[in-house]
C-alpha positions as CSV (number, residue, x, y, z in Angstrom):
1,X,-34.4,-6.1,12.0
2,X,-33.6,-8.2,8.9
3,X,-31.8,-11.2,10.1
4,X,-29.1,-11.0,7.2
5,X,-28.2,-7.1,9.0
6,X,-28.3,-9.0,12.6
7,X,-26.2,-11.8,11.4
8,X,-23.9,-9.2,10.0
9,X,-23.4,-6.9,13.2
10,X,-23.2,-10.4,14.9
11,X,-20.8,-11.3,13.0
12,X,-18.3,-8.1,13.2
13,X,-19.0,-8.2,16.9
14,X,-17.4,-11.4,17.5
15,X,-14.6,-10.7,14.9
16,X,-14.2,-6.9,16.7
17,X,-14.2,-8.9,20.1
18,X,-11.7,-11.4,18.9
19,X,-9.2,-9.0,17.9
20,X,-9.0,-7.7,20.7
21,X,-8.8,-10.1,23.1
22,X,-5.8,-11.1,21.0
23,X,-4.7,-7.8,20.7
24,X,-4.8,-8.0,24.6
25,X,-2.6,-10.8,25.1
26,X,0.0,-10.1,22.6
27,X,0.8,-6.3,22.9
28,X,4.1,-5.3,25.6
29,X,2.7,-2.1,26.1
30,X,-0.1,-0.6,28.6
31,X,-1.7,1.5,25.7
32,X,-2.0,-1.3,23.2
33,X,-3.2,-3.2,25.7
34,X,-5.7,-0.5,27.0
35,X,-7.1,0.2,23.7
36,X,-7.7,-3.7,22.5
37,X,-9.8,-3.4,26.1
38,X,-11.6,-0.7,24.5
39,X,-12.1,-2.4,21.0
40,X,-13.9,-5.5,23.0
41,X,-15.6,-2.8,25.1
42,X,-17.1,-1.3,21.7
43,X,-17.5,-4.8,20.2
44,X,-19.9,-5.9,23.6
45,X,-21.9,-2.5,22.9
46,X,-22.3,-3.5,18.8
47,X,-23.7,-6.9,20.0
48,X,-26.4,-5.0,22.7
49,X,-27.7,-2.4,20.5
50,X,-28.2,-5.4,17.8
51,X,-29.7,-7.5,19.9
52,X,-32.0,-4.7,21.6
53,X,-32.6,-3.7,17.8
54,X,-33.8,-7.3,16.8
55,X,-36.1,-7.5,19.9
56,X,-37.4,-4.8,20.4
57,X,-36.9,-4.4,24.1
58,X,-34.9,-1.3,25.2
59,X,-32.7,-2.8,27.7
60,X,-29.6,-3.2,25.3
61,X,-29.4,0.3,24.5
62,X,-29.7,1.1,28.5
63,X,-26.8,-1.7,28.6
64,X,-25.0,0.2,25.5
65,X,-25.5,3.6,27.7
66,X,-24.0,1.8,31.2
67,X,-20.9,0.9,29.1
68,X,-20.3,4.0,27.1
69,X,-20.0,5.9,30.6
70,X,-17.7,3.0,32.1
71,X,-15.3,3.2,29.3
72,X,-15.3,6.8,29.4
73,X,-14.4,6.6,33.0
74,X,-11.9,3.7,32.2
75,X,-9.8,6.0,29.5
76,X,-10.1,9.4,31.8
77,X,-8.6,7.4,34.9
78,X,-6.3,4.8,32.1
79,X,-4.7,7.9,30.9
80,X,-3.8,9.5,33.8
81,X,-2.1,6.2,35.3
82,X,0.0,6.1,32.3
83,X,0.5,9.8,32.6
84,X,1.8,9.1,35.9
85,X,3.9,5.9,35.4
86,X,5.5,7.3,32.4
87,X,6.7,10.3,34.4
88,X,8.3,8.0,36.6
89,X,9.7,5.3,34.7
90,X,10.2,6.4,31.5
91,X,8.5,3.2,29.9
92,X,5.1,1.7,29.9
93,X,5.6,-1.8,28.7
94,X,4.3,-4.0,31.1
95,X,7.2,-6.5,31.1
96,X,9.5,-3.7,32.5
97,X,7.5,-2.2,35.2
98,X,7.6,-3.3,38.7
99,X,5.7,-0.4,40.7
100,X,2.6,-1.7,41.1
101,X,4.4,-4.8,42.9
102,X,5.8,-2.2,45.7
């Protein structure tokens, strides 16, 4: 791999990963905050497959594979929690919900 292309996917990794561990921090509600988890999720998976790509070994794309499937799993069961708190309390903003504390 060129090093100006690996410096480049290096580069919008950590500015992909920064965002949204921001984004994390500062959003009220559980969906914002789920999908800045994703965007770092996909950010993680841009640096593996760059790195993997620029060594040559194939242990980042098995690492890029692993976390596909757990964020897969992440939104299937994320979804449905929200699904189910939302039905119940008519809000998902974090600051309001107290039913996880019960």
């Amino acid at each position: 791999m060129e090093p100006m292309l690996f410096n480049g996917n290096m580069l919008l990794a950590i500015l992909l990963f920064s965002i949204g561990a921001f984004g994390f921090l500062w959003k009220q509600d559980a969906i914002g905050m789920f999908l800045c988890i994703e965007l770092m999720l996909n950010a993680s998976n841009l640096a593996f497959v760059s790195f993997a790509q620029a060594l040559g070994r194939p242990e980042g794309v098995a690492a890029f594979i692993f976390i596909l499937t757990v964020a897969a799993a992440e939104a299937g069961v994320g979804l449905a929690l929200f699904i189910k708190v939302f039905s119940e309390k008519d809000t998902i903003e974090t600051d309001t919900m107290s039913m996880l504390h019960d």
